[in-house]
Every structure is written in structure tokens, then in C-alpha cells.
C-alpha positions as CSV (number, residue, x, y, z in Angstrom):
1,X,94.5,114.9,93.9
2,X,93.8,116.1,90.6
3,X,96.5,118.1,89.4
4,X,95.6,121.7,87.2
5,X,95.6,121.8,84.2
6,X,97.8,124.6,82.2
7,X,94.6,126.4,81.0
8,X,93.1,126.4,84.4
9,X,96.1,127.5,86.5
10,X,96.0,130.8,86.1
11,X,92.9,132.9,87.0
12,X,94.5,136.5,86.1
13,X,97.5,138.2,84.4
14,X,98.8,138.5,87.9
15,X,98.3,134.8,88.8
16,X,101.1,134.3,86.0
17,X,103.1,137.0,86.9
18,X,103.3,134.9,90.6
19,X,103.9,131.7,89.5
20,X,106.7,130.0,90.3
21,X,108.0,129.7,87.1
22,X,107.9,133.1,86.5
23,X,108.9,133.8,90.0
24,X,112.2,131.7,89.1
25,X,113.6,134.0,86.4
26,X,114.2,136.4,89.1
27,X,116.7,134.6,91.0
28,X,120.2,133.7,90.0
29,X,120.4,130.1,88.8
30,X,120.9,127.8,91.8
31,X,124.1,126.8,92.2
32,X,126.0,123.4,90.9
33,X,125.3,120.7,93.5
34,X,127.4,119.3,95.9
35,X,127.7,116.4,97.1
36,X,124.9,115.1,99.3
37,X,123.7,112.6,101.3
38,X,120.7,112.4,103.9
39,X,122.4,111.2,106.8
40,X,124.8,114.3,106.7
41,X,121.9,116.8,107.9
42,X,121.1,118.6,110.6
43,X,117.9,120.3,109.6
44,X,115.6,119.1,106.9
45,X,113.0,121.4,105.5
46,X,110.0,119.1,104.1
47,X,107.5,121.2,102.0
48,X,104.3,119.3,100.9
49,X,101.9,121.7,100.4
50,X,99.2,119.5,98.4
51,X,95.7,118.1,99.2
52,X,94.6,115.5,102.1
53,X,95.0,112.4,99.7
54,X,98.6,114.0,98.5
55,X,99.8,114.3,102.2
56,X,98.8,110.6,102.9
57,X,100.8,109.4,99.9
58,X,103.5,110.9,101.5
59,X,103.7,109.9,105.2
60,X,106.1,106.6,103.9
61,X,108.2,109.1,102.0
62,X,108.3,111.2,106.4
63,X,109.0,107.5,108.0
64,X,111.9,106.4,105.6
65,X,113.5,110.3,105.8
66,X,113.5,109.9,109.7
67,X,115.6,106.3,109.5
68,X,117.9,107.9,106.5
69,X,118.2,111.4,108.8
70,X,118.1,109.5,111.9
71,X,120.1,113.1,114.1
72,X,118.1,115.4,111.8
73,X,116.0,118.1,112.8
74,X,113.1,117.9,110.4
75,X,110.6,120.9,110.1
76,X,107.1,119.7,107.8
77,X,105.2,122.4,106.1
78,X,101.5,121.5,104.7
79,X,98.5,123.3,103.7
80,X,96.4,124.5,106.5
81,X,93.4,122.1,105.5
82,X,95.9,119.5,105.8
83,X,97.2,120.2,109.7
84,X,94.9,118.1,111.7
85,X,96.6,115.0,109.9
86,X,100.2,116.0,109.9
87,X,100.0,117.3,113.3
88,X,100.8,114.3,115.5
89,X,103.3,112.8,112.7
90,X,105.8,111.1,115.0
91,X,109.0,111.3,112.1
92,X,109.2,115.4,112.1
93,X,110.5,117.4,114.6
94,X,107.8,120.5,113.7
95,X,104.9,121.2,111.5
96,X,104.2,124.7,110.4
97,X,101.0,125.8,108.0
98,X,101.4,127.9,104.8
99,X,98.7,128.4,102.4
100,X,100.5,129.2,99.1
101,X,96.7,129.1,97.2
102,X,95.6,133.0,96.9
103,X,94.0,133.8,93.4
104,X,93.0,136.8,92.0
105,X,94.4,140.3,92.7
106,X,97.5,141.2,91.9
107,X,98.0,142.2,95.2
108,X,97.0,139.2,97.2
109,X,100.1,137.3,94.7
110,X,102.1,139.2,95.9
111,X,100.8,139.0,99.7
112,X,101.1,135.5,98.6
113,X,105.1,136.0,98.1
114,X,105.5,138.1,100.9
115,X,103.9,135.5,103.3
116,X,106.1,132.6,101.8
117,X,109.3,135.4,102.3
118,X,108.3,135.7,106.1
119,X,107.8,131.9,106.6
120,X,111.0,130.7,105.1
121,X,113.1,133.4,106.9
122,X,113.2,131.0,110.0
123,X,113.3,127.8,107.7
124,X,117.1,127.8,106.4
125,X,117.9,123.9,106.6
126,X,120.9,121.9,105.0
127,X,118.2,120.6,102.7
128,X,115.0,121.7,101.7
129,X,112.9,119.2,100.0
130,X,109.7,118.8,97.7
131,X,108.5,115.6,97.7
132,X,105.9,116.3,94.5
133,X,106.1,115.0,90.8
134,X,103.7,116.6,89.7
135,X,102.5,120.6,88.7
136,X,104.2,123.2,91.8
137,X,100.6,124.7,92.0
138,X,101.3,125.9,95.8
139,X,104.6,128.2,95.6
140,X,106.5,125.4,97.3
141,X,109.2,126.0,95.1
142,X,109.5,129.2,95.7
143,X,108.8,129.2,99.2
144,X,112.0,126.7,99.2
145,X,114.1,129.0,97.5
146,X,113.3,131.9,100.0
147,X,114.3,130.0,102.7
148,X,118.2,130.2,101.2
149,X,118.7,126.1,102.7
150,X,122.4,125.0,101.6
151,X,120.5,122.5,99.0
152,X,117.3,122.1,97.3
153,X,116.2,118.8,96.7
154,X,112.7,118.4,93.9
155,X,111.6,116.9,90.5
156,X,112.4,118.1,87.5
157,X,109.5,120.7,85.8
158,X,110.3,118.5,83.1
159,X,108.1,115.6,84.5
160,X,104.7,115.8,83.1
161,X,103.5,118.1,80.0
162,X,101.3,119.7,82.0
163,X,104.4,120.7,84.4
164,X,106.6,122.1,81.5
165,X,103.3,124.3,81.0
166,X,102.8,125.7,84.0
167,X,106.3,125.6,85.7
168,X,108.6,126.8,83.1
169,X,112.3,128.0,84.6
170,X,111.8,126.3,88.0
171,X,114.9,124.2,87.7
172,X,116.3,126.9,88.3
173,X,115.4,127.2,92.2
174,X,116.8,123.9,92.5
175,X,120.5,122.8,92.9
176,X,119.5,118.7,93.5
177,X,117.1,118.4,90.2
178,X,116.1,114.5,90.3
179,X,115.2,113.6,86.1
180,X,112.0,112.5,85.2
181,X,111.3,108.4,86.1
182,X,109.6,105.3,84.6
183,X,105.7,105.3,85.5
184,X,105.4,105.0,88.9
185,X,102.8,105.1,92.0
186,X,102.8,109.0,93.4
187,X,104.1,106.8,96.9
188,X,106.7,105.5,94.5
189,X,107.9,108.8,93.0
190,X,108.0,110.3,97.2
191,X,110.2,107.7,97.9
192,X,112.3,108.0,95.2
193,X,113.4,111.1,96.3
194,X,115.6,109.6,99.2
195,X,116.8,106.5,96.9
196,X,118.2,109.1,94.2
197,X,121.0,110.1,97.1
198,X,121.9,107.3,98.5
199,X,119.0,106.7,100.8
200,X,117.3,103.3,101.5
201,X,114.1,102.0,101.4
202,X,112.7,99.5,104.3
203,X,109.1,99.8,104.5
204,X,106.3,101.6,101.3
205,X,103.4,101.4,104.1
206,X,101.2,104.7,104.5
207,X,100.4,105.4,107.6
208,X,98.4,107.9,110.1
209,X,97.8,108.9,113.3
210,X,95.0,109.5,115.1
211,X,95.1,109.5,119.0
212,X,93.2,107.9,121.6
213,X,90.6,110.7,121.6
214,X,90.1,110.1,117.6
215,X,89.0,106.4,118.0
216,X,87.0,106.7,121.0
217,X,84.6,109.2,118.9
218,X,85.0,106.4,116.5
219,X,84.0,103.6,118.6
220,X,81.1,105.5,120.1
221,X,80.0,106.5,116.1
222,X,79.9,103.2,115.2
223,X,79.5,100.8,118.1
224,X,80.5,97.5,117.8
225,X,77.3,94.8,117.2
226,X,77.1,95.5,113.3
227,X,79.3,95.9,109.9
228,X,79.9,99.0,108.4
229,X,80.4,100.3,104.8
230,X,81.7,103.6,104.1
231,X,80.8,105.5,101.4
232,X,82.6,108.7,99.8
233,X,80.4,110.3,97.3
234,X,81.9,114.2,97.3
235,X,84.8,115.4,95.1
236,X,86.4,118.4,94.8
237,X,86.3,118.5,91.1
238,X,82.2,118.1,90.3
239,X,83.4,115.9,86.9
240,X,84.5,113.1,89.6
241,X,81.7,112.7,91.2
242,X,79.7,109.9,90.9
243,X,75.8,110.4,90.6
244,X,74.1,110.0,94.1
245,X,71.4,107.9,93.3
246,X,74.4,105.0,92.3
247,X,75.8,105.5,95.1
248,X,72.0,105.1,96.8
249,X,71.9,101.9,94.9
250,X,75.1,100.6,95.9
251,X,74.5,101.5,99.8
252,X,71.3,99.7,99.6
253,X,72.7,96.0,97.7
254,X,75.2,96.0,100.4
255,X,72.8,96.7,103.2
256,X,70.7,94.1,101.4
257,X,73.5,91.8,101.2
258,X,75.9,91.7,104.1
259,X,74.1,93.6,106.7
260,X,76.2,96.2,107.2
261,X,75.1,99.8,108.5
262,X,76.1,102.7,105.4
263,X,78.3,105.6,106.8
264,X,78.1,108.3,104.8
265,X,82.0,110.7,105.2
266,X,82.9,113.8,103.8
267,X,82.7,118.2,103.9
268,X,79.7,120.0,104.1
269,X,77.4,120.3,101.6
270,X,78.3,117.0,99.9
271,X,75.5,114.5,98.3
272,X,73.9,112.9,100.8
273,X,73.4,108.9,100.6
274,X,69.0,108.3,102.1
275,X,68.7,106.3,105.0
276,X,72.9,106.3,105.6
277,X,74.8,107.2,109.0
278,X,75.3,111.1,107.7
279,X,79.3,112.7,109.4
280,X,79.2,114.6,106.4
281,X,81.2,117.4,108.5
282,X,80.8,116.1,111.3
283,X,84.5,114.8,112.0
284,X,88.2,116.0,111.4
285,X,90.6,113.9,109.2
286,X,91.9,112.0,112.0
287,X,88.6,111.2,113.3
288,X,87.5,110.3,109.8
289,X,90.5,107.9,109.3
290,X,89.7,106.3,112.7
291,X,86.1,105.9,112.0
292,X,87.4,104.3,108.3
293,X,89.6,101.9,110.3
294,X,86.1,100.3,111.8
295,X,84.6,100.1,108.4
296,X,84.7,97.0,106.3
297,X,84.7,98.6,103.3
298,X,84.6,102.3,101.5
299,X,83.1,103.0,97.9
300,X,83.9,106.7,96.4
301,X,85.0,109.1,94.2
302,X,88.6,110.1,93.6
303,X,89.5,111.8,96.3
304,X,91.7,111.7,100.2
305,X,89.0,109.5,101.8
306,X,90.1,107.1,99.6
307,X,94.5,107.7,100.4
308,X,92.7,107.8,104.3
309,X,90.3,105.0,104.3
310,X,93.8,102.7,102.6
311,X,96.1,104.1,105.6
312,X,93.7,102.6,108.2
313,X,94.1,99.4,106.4
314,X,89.9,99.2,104.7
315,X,89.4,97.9,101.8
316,X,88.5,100.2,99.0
317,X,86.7,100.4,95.6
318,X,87.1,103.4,93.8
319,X,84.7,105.2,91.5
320,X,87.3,106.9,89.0
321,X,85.8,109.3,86.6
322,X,88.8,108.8,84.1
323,X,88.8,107.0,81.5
324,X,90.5,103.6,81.2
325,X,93.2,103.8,78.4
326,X,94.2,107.5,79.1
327,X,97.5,109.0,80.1
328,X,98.9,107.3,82.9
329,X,100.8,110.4,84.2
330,X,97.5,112.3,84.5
331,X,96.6,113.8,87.5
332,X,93.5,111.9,87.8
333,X,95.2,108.6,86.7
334,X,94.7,105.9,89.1
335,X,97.5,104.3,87.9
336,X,99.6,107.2,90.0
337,X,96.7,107.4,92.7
338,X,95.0,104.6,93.1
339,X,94.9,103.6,96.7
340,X,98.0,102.3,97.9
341,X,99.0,99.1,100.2
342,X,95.1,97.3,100.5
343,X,93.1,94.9,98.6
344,X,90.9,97.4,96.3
345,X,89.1,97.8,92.9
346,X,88.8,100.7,90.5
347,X,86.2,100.9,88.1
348,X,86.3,103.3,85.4
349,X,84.7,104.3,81.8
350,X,85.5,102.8,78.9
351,X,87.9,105.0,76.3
352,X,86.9,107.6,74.7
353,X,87.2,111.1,73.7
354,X,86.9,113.1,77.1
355,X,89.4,112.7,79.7
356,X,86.6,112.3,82.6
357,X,82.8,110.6,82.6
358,X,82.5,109.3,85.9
359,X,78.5,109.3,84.7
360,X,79.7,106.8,82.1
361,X,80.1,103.9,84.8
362,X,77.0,102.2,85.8
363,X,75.6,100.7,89.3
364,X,76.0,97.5,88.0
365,X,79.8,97.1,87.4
366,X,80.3,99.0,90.7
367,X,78.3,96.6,92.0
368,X,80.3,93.9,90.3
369,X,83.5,95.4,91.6
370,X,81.6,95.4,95.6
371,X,81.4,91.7,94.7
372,X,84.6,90.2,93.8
373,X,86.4,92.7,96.2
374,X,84.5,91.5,99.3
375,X,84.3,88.0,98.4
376,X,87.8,87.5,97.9
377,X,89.8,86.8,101.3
């Protein structure tokens, strides 16, 4: 979930030139609100276009839209990599794929554009909303805009530093602009969202779905007769992950300790654990989070097996590269991402200069963190 970082954002002259921020100057300022409230709508345009562990945060924000919008027509739009999860979500009426991510010629920004144009054509909604606090990395603002809905409902670019930075003008796209909050949980800020117009909040729960297919391949993965233990040891960002061999350690006390089998989860190509059950591309999301929901516990890096492992209701203890101390609006701060609704430890460095040293935390106080997690009720 990390978010970019101004100085990483933008790979070209032409990534700039396609931001959203820039894209923003271009169009009219959007008009002054009107009133609005959920329950009035008809269609609902939901753009979430982040990563796996960003899309679970958000499935409480779906359910609690779906019992403020209850007659609404509600149309989800995610990140390709993200459709095998959203697909069978129960609280949308559709969910469509755009992949706003294209880097490097100018001309693939502007395909980039062009694709977003197309998409929203068909999208126009009485609301269009962007349920993300954070950096608009993913031209969901923009794709929003394109669609012409009547309103336009996302965070401020005045949220974070690193937003300011990289989304500059993008108020501008939106006629609903909802100010900056106190520090919050990402599920939190989602939620927020429908609270700020009137909306009410029953239930903070994440939640997934994986069908009767998904856990069968589960229960025949991991038959019942023995304990599991997950672990998670890739990353998307290589400064979050965690050295192998710790993780090698850590499979092996808790082997050594409570019997239980190691499962090793995650893409292709990621560190593999000795001597561990290896579905290291062996399973889709939903499959993953139905294997998770056998497992009594998962140790890993920051990253969506953690946001999936929580949503299927196992225990988690999370290896978080950043340092304890920093900024706790950081994109890598567990105090915005750490995983949500489940008994769980984090263990991270100690202050210093760096923002990340996931190296910097040693076997043992993972290992102490194992201990006090899974001997607690």
C-alpha cells in the first residue's frame, strides 16, 4: 500500500504532463456543490483504483454505501490486478477494470487519457466517488471528471504533503471536496466519506468473498488433521521485505513449537521459505484469502496478504519495515495500514534516520511478537 513518493511519481516529462494535477488545469473549475445526500441517488460511480491491500480496506466503506444507497445503482471500478476480489462483491451492481498505471511515452499518457475518456463515457452517475486519502497515482480523478456525473465526491489534495506534491489543482475536478481529518485508519478515512453527507455508519468489518469453489481448493490445500501458519515474505517495494532466512527462522520456532505445517503465499518469483507448503503463484486472491481463513496465523511484510489474511478473520503479525516514531500519515505507516478488525502485532525498527529498515528488526522480537500474539486468547 505504499503510496509514491513526489520524486518517484513521475518517470518522464510526459508522466507530468498526464498527471492529474496537471490534467486538472484544463478543465473549468467544478462547479459549487449542491446539496447532497446518499440516499438521493440512482447511480453511484465508485472508483478505487489502488492495490490488493487498498481494495480490502475498502469493502466496509461498499457495504455501508449499499445500506446509505439502498435503490442505487452502483457501478465499482478497480485495477485489473484487483478484479478477481471485487468481482463477486455482493453491495455493487457492476464492476468494470481500468488500469490508469501506463509510464513512459508520451504517447502511452495520453493512450492512458484516451482510455479513461472511453471508459467514463458510459459511467455518468449522480455521484462519482473516490474513496482514497491518499496520493491519486491512478488517474481516478480524472477518470471521474470524464465521466461528467452530476457530483464528485473525494479528499482534498490537501491531505498529506506528499499529495499537495504530486496532485496540485485537483480540487478542481471535484465539486464535493471533503477537508483533510484527524489521524485516522485508511478503513476510517473510506468510511468517512459517507459520514461527511449525512450517511451512517453500522458496521467497520472488512470483508471478502470467495465462493464455494475458492474454499474447496482450500480445504483440499490444507486438509484438516494439522495447524497451519502462513507466512508472507514478498513485497512490492524490495525495502519492505524482510530477509528470508528470518522468516526461515520464524517458520521453523513455530513448527518447533505448536506443530503447525508453514504455508508459504504470494506472486511468482517471491523468496521462498525451505521445507514450507510453497502456493507462491499458485492461487488467485480469493483462493489465497480462503486458504488464509484455515490458517492460525500469518507473519509478513507490508503488504495485501496481510488486509486479506485480516478479512478472513487470522491473526496477523506484521513485519513493518518503517520505522517506529515516523510520520503517521506515511504511506507505509501502520498506524493508517495496519491490519484492521483482528488480534495482531506489528514489529518495527527503532527511530532513526531512514524512513524504512525492515533489516533493522531481528528474529528474535518477531519471535517475541509470534509469542504474546498466540498466547493470548
Amino acid at each position: 500500500m505504499a503510496s509514491l513518493s513526489p520524486k518517484s511519481s513521475f518517470h518522464s516529462f510526459s508522466d507530468w504532463c498526464a498527471s492529474p494535477g496537471v490534467v486538472a488545469r484544463f478543465f473549468p473549475p467544478a462547479r459549487p456543490p449542491r446539496p447532497f445526500a446518499w440516499d438521493g441517488c440512482e447511480q453511484i460511480l465508485v472508483i478505487k483504483l489502488d492495490e490488493i491491500g487498498d481494495f480490502v480496506l475498502v469493502t466496509p466503506f461498499l457495504r455501508e454505501l449499499r445500506l446509505n444507497a439502498p435503490r442505487a445503482r452502483i457501478t465499482l471500478v478497480v485495477k485489473p490486478g484487483v478484479l478477481n476480489l471485487a468481482a463477486n462483491c455482493p453491495h455493487v451492481d457492476r464492476v468494470l477494470a481500468y488500469d490508469g498505471q501506463t509510464k513512459g511515452l508520451r504517447a502511452w499518457q495520453l493512450r492512458r487519457q484516451w482510455r479513461a475518456w472511453r471508459l467514463a463515457r458510459g459511467l455518468r452517475a449522480d455521484c462519482a466517488v473516490i474513496p482514497r486519502w491518499g496520493e491519486d497515482a491512478y488517474n481516478a480523478t480524472c477518470l471521474a471528471a470524464y465521466s461528467r456525473s452530476r457530483a464528485i465526491v473525494a479528499y482534498s489534495e490537501h491531505t498529506t504533503a506528499a499529495k499537495r506534491a504530486m496532485n496540485p489543482g485537483l480540487d478542481r475536478l471535484v465539486s464535493h471536496v471533503v477537508a483533510p481529518s484527524a489521524l485516522a485508519h485508511e478503513v476510517e478515512h473510506n468510511l468517512e466519506l459517507i459520514t461527511a453527507f449525512g450517511g451512517v455508519v453500522e458496521n467497520t468489518a472488512l470483508e471478502l468473498w470467495p465462493d464455494a469453489a475458492d474454499l474447496a481448493f482450500a480445504r483440499t490445500t490444507l486438509p484438516d488433521g494439522t495447524g497451519y501458519a502462513a507466512f508472507a515474505p514478498g513485497a512490492l517495494d524490495p525495502l519492505r521485505r524482510w530477509p528470508v532466512e528470518r522468516f526461515a527462522g520464524l517458520a521453523a520456532v513455530l513448527q518447533q513449537r505448536w506443530g503447525w505445517t508453514p504455508v508459504i503465499l504470494g506472486a511468482p518469483g517471491d523468496p521462498v521459505i525451505p521445507g514450507a507448503l510453497n502456493l507462491l503463484g499458485r492461487t488467485t486472491l480469493r483462493q489465497a484469502t480462503a486458504v488464509l481463513g484455515r490458517c492460525r496465523v500469518l507473519v509478513g511484510n507490508d503488504s495485501g496478504l496481510l488486509h486479506l489474511a485480516a478479512a478472513a478473520g487470522t491473526r496477523v503479525v506484521e513485519i513493518s519495515g518503517f520505522r517506529a516514531g515516523g510520520d503517521p500519515n506515511h504511506g507505509n505507516s501502520p498506524a493508517r495500514f495496519h491490519p484492521w478488525g483482528v488480534a495482531h502485532r506489528v514489529v518495527q525498527p527503532t527511530p532513526g534516520a531512514s524512513v524504512l529498515a525492515v533489516s533493522e528488526v531481528s528474529l528474535a522480537a518477531a519471535q517475541i511478537a509470534c509469542e504474546e500474539l498466540l498466547s493470548s486468547p
